[in-house]
TIDRENPA-998454 format. One record per residue: residue in one letter; z, x, y of N, C-alpha, C in turn. Coordinates in steps of 0.1 Angstrom, whole numbers, plus 5000, padded with zeros to 4 digits. Layout:
AZXYZXYZXY;...
! end
This chain:
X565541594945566641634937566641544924;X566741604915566541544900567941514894;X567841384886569141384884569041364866;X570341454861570141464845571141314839;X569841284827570341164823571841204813;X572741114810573541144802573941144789;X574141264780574041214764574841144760;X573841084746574340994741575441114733;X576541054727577741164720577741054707;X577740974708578140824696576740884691;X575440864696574440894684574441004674;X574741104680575141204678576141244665;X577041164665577841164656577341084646;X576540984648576240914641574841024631;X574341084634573441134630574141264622;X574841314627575541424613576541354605;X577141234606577941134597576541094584;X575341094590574241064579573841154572;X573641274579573241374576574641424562;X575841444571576941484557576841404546;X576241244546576441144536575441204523;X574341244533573141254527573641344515;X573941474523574341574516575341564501;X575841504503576941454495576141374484;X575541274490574741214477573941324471;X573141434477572441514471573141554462;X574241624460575041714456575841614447;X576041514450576841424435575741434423;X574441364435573141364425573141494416;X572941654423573341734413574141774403;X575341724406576141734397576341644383;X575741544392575341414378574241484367;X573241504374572441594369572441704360;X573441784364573841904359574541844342;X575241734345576141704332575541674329;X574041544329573741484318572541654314;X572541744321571641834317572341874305;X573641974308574541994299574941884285;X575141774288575541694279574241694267;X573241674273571641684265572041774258;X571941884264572142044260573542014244;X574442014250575641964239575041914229;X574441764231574041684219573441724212;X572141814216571041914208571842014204;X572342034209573642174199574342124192;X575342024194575541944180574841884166;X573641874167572841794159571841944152;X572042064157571842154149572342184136;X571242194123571742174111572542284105;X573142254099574142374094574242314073;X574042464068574042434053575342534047;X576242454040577042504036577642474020;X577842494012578942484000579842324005;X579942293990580642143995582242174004;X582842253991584042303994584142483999;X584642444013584942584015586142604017;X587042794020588242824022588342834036;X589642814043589942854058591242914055;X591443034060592543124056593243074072;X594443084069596043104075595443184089;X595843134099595443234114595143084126;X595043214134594543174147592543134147;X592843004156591342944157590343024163;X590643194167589643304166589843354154;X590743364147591043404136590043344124;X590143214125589443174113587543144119;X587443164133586043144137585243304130;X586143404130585743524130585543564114;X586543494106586143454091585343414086;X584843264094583743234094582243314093;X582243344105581043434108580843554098;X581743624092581243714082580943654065;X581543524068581043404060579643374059;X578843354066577643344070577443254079;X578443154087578243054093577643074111;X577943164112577243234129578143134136;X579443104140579743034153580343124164;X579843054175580243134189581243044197;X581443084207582143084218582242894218;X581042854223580742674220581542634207;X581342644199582142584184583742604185;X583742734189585242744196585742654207;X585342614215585642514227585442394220;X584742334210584942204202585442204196;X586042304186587242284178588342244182;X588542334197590042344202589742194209;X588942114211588742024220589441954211;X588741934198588841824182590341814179;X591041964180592041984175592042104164;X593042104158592742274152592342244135;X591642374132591042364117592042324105;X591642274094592742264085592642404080;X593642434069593642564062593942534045;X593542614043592942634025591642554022;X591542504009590342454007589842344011;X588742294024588742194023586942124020;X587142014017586141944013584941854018;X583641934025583341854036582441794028;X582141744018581541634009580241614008;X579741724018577741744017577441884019;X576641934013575642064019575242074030;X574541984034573741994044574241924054;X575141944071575541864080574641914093;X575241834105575041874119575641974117;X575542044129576742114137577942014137;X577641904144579241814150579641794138;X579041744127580141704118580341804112;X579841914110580542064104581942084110;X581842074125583142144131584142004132;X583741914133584541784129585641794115;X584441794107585141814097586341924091;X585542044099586942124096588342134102;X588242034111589441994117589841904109;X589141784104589741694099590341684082;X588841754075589141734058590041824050;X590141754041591041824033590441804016;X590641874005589741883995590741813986;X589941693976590841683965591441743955;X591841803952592941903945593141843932;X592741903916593241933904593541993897;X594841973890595442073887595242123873;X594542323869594342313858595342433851;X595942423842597042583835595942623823;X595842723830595642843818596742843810;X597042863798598242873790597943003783;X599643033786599543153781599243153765;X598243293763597943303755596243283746;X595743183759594643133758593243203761;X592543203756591343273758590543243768;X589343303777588543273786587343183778;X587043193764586143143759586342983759;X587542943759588242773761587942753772;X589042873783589242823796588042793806;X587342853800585942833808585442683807;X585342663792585242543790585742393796;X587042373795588642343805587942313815;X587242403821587542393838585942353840;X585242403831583942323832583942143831;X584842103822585041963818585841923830;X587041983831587541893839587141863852;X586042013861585941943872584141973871;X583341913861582441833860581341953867;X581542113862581042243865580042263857;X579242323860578442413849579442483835;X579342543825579542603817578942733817;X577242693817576642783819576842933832;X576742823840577042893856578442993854;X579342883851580842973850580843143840;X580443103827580143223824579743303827;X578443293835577443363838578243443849;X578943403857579443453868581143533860;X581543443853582743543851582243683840;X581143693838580943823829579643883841;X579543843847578943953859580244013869;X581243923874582543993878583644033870;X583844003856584644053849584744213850;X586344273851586544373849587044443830;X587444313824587344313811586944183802;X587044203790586244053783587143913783;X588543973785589343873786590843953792;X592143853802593043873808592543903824;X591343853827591043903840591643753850;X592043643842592743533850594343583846;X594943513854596343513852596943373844;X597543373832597643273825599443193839;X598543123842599443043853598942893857;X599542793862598842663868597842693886;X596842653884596442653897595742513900;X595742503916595342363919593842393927;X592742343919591442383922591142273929;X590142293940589542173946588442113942;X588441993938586641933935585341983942;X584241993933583542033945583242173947;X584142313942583742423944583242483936;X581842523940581042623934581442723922;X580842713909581142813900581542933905;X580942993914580843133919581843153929;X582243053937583543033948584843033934;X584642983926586042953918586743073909;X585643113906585443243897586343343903;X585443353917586043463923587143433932;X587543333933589243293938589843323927;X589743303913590243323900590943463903;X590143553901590043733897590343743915;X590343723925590643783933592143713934;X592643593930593943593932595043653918;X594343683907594843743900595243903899;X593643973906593844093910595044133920;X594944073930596643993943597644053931;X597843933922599543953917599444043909;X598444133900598444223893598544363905;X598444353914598444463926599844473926;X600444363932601844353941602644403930;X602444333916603444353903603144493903;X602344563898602144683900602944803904;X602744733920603344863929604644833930;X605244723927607044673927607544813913;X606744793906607044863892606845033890;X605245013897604945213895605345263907;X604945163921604745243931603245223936;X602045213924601145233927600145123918;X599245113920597945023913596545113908;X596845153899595545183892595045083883;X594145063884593744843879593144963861;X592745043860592545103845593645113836;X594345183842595945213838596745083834;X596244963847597344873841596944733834;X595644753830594844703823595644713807;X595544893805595844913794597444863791;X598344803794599544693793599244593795;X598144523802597544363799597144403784;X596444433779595944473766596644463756;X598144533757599444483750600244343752;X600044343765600644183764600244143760;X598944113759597844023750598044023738;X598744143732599144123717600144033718;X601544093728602544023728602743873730;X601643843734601643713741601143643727;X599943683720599443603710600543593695;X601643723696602443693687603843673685;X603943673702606043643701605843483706;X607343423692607343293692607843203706;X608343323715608643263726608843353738;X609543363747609543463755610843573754;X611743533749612843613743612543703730;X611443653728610843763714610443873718;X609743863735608743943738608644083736;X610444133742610644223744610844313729;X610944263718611144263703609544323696;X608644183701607644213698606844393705;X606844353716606544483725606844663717;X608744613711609444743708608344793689;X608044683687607444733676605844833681;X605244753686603744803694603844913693;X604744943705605245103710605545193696;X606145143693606945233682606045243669;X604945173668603745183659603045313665;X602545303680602045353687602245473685;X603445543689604345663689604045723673;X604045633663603545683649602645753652;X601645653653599945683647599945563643;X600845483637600445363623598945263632;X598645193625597545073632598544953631;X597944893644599244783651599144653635;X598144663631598344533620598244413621;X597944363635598544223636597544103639;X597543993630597343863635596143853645;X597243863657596943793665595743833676;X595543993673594544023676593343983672;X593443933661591543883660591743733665;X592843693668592543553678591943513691;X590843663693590243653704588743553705;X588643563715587243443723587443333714;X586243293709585843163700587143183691;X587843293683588643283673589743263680;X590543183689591743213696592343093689;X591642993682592642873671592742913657;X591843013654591842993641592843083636;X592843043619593643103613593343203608;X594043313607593443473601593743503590;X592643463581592643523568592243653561;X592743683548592843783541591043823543;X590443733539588843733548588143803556;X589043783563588543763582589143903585;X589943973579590944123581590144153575;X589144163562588444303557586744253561;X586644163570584944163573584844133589;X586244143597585944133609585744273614;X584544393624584144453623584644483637;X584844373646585144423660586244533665;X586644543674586944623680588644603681;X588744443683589844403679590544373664;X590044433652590644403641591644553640;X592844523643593744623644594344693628;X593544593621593944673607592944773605;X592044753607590844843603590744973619;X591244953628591145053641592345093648;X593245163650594245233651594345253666;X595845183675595745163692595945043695;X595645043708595444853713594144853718;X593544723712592144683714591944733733;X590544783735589944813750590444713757;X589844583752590244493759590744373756;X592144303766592844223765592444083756;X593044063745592643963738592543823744;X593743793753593243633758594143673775;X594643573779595043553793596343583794;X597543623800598643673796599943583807;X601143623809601943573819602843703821;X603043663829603743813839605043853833;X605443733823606743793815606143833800;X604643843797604443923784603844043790;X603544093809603044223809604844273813;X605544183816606844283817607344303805;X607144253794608144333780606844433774;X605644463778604944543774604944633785;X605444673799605944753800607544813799;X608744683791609744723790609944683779;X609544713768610244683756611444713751;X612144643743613344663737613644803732;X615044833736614744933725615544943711;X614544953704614744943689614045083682;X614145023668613645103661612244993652;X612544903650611944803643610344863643;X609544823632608344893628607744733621;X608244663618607844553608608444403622;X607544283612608044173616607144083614;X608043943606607243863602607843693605;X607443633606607743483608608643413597;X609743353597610643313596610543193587;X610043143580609442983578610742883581;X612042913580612942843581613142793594;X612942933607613342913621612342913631;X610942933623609642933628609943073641;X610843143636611343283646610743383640;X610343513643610143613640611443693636;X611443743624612543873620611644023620;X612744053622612244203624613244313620;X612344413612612344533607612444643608;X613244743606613044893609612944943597;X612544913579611944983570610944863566;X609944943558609244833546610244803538;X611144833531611444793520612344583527;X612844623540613344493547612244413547;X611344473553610444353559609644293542;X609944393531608944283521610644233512;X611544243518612444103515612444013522;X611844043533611743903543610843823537;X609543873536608743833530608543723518;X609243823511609543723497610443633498;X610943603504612343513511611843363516;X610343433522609643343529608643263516;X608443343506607843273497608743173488;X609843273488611043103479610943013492;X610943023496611242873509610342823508;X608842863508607542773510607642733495;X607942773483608042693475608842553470;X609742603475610942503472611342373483;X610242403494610642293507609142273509;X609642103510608342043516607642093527;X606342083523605842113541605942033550;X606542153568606442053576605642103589;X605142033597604242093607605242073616;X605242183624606442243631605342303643;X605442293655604442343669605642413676;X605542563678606242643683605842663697;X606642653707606842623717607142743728;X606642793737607342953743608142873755;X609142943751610342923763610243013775;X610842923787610642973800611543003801;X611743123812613443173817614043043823;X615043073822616342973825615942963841;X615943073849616543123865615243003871;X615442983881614542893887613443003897;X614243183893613343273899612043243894;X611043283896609743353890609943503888;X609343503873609343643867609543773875;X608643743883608143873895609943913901;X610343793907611543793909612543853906;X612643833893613643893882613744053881;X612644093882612244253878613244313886;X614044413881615144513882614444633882;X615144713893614644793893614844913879;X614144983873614545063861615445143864;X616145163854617345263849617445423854;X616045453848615045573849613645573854;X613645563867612045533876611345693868;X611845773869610845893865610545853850;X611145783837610745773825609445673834;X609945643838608845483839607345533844;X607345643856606745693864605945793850;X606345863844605845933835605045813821;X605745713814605045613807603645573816;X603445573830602545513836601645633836;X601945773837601245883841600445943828;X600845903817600545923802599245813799;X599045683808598345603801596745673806;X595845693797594445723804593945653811;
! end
């Protein structure tokens, strides 16, 4: 009779207590593994180069919102860049300034959480030409000249008024071609919106041909209470046949300082010398402000045909015969004789309201007059 020895139970246990340990260290080991795989992986995905513009835009949105902007941007980010952003914290918005072309990945997406662009402030002034302003903004934020031109007469939709004569705060740093076209695309914006408050609708041809008049308006009323004065003559030339006559139309491009002499009216050949060509010039003489396109769509109503500058009040008077306007005239020559000269810098006044222009606009009297002035223009 055989007798069975008895198991051990304690080794036993001891031997899958090793066994579980084992397993566990295997499996931390993997997991250790796994992260510094992944983490490699991250770092090499980080340190992928990315070439961008010093200064770029990040529009208003959600951090899919602006990844997806991105990417039709030309930047390609995926799902990963998204998980590092939101890690980082969230993008800034508007222009910011990541201070090199050429980054990582990490400091690309770093930075657009973190930077922000230095900001200078430049005004078009009303009335001023693109032939200056170009210049302006070349000097002050240390641009091409060259480049700027080159780009605003490849996007221009006319030779001049395609900016909006207003202050804007540009960032250091951005590309001729990025500036340009923030220019005309946020000008095209307020010429849309004004538009359709007014017609209903935006035909950018149609309402060109009233930038074209402001542009007169703007280069010849002494302030903004003139406007609507100046405007009522245009029209009412217009409605003649007569040719507008005036000044201030040959003050375009390079001529927007100079003075217009008896000269310069019978040997300027362009298109804008309104004594010799009958209408309003094709295209807008200089840059305008939203209260010289609203008295060229609302002018006064008068009868006035004439108007000439004041020497006493540096104001414009104004006419409804010749026989008035050449007493004004001569009125103006006793004065310049008889009083010292003084240099006197005329100044355009701003509305009182703390509205903006846009603001102001009432609705018309007669939307169908208005609706038909719009429907007349070619």
């Amino acid at each position: 009779m055989s007798t069975l020895m008895p198991t051990d139970n304690r080794k036993n246990t001891t031997n899958k207590k090793i066994n579980i340990d084992v397993n566990k260290s295997l499996i931390a080991c993997d997991i250790i593994e796994l992260f510094l795989v992944l983490f490699i992986v991250v770092l090499f995905y980080v340190s992928i180069p990315v070439t961008s513009t010093k200064v770029i835009y990040i529009p208003n949105g959600s951090t899919s919102a602006i990844i997806s902007y991105l990417n039709k941007s030309g930047y390609e980010l995926n799902f990963i860049d998204k998980t590092i952003i939101r890690f980082l914290g969230y993008p800034q918005q508007g222009w910011i300034d990541l201070k090199y072309k050429h980054l990582s990945k990490g400091d690309f997406l770093y930075k657009l959480v973190t930077s922000k662009a230095a900001l200078r402030n430049i005004t078009l002034i009303p009335g001023e030409t693109s032939y200056f302003f170009l210049k302006d903004i070349a000097k002050a934020l240390n641009l091409s000249e060259e480049k700027l031109i080159d780009t605003y007469n490849k996007l221009a939709y006319k030779n001049d008024g395609n900016i909006l004569a207003e202050s804007y705060s540009l960032p250091l740093g951005m590309s001729e071609e990025n500036l340009i076209y923030y220019l005309f695309s946020y000008t095209n914006k307020k010429y849309e919106e004004f538009a359709r408050k007014i017609f209903g609708e935006y035909n950018k041809n149609k309402w060109f041909y009233y930038v074209s008049i402001a542009s007169v308006v703007q280069k010849e009323a002494a302030n903004v209470d003139e406007m609507p004065y100046v405007s009522s003559v245009i029209h009412n030339r217009l409605k003649r046949g007569m040719p507008l006559q005036m000044d201030g139309t040959l003050n375009y491009a390079q001529y927007s300082h100079d003075v217009v002499s008896a000269k310069r009216i019978k040997e300027d050949r362009s298109p804008y010398n309104t004594y010799l060509n009958k209408g309003v010039p094709e295209h807008p003489v200089c840059a305008v402000s939203l209260a010289a396109i609203k008295a060229a769509i609302f002018p006064a109503k008068t009868e006035y045909l004439y108007f000439v500058k004041d020497k006493k009040t540096n104001a414009h008077k104004f006419s409804a015969s010749y026989k008035e306007h050449v007493n004004t005239v001569n009125s103006n020559i006793v004065y310049i004789r008889t009083t010292p000269k003084k240099k006197v810098e005329p100044t355009e006044k701003t509305p009182s309201s703390k509205e903006s222009i846009f603001d102001q606009i009432k609705t018309p009297s007669k939307p169908t007059a208005i609706k038909n002035l719009w429907q007349n223009v070619k």
